[in-house]
N, C-alpha and C positions, 0 to 999 in steps of 0.2 A: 719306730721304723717299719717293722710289722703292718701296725694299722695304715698307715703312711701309702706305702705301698697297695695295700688290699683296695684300698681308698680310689687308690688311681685307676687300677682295673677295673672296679666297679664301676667309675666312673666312664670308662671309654665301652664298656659293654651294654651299662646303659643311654649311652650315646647311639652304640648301635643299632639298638632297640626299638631308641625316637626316630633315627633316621629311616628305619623300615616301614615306621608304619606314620609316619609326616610326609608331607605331598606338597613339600618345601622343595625347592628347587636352586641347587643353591650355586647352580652356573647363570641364575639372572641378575644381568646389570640394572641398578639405580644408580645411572651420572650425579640426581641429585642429590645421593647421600656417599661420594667417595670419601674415603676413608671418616668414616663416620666415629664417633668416640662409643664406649660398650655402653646401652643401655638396657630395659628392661625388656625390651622386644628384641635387640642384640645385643646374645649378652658378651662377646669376643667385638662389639662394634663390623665395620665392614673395609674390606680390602680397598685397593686404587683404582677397582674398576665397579663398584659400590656390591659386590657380592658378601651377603655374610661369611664370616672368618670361621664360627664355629661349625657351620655346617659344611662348609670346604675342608676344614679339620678333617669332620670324620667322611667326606670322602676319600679323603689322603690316607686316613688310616686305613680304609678298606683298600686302597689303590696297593699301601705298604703290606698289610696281609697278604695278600694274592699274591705277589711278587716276592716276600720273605718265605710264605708258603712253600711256595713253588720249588724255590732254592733250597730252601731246605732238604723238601723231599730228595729232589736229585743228589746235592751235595753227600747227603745221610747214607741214603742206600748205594751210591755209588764209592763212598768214604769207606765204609763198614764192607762191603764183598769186598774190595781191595785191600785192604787190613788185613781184614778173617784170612783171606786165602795167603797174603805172603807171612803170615803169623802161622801157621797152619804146615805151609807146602816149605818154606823156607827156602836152602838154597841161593842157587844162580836167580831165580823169581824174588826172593826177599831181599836179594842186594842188589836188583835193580829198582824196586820198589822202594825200598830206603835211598837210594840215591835219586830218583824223582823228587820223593815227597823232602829230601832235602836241598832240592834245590828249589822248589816251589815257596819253601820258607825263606831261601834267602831272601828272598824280594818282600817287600811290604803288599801283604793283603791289597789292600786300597790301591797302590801303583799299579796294579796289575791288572785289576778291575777298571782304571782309568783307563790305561792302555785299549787294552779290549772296546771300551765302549767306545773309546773313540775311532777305533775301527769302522766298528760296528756302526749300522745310520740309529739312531737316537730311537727310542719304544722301550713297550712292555716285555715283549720275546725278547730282546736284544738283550735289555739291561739282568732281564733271568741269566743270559746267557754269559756275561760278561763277570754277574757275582757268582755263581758256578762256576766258573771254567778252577779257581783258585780255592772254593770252600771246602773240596770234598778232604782235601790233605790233612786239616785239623783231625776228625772221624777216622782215615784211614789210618795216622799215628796212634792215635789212642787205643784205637779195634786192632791192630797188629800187636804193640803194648799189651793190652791185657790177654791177648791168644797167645802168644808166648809164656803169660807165667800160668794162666789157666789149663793150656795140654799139657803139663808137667805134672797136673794134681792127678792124686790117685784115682778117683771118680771116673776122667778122663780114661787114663790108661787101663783101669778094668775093663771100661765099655769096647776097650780097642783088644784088649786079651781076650774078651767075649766074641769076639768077631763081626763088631759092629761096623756100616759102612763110613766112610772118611764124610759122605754129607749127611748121615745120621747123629755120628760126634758134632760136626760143626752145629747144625738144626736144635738137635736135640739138648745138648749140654753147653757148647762155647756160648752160642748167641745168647742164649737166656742168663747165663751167667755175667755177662760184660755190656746188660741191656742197663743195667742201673749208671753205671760214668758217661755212657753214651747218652742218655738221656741230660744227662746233667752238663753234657757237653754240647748239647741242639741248644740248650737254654740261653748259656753266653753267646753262641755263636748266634743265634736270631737277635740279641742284644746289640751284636755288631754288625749287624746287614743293616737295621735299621739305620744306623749313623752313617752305613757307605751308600746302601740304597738313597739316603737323605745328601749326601757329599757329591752324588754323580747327579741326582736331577738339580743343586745346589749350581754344578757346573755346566748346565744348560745339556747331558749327557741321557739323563736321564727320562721321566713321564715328557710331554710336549704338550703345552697350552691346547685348549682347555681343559685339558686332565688336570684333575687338584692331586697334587704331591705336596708332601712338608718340607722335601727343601727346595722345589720350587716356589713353596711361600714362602720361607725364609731369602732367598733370593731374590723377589721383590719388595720382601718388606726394607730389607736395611735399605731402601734407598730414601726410606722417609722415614728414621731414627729420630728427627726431629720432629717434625711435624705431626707424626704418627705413631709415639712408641710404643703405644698399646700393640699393634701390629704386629712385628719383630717378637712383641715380648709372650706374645699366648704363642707363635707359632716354636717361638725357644722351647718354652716352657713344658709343652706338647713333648717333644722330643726328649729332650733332659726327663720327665718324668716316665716316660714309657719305658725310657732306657732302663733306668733307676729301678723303676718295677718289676723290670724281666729281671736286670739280676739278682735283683734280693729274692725273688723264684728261685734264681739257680742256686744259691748260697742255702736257701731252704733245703732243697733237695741235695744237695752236698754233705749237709750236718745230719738231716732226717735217716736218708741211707746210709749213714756211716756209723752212726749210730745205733742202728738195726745192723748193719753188718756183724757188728763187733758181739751182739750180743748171743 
């Protein structure tokens, strides 16, 4: 599974690599090769409007990058200051913060993200804005979670008997200490933007023709399941394995740092 995984990164990094320095272009129509079957010149064959598959791939993955990036960043940092400080400040602030990020849970992720985009007119900005509004609540559970059992340690409370200030404690001791779940927790969580990011352009929600997304190719492909299956099946496959790959990352780094913790 290990190699498996390694495999698959390696695979899309050197994907990235051919597509930086290839002068392929992969938003050009051939009518007379639509949906072509894979050969040695394409090796994904080519989409319904004769564009090659695997080079639309890795535009889609860099489309998904930029846009999982993106989220993340915001989601992270705006997850983590909100955590830290009602984990930290507590109080009338930590019971209304708890009572947010519990009602942000009630709802299904993806529902809410749908919600939003469909607000929202269909893009790049948008769909950032749509998988954000709901991501930061995972990060700000965790980061509130571990500041609570962390300002209880003695470490903690010397630095504060020493007369340290309250963002010198948080800076200096909480963050670095609760920097390792946190990481492990960007890992699933970009595992799953990928499949929602993939579910909103899937519903016409999301990138907008001619921007290559994956599940705006998954959304053309099923319509030629028969005719086409190669189609459907690298841009599944695409998905399902990136998925696959990030989380066996996270699961690395779960075991790896706990491991080391303990010891």
């Amino acid at each position: 599974m290990k190699r498996i995984a390694l495999l698959i990164i390696l695979f899309w990094i050197c994907s990235l690599i051919f597509k930086i320095f290839s002068t392929y272009d992969s938003s050009v129509m051939e009518l007379n090769e639509i949906l072509l079957t894979p050969n040695i010149d394409h090796w994904f064959g080519k989409d319904d409007y004769g564009r090659d598959i695997y080079f639309r791939l890795v535009d889609g993955f860099i489309n998904s990058f930029e846009i999982i990036l993106s989220v993340t960043i915001v989601t992270s940092f705006f997850g983590i200051f909100i955590g830290v400080l009602s984990g930290f400040i507590g109080g009338k602030f930590d019971q209304v913060i708890k009572f947010i990020t519990t009602l942000f849970m009630s709802f299904p992720g993806i529902l809410l993200a749908i919600a939003f985009a469909a607000i929202l007119t269909p893009g790049k900005l948008n769909l950032i804005i749509a998988l954000s509004i709901g991501g930061w609540v995972g990060y700000a559970r965790l980061a509130r979670a571990q500041t609570l059992l962390i300002k209880e340690q003695d470490f903690v409370k010397a630095s504060r008997s020493m007369g340290s200030s309250k963002s010198r404690i948080i800076f200096s001791h909480i963050l670095p200490t609760i920097s390792t779940p946190l990481i492990v927790e960007s890992t699933y969580a970009v595992a799953g933007l990928i499949i929602a990011e993939a579910s909103l352009s899937f519903l016409g929600l999301g990138l907008q023709p001619p921007e290559a997304s994956w599940g705006g190719m998954m959304r053309d492909s099923v319509r030629y399941l028969l005719a086409a299956p190669h189609y459907a099946i690298f841009v599944g496959a695409s998905i399902m394995s990136m998925v696959f790959a990030i989380n066996f990352v996270g699961d690395f780094f779960h075991k790896f740092w706990g491991i080391k913790n303990n010891e």
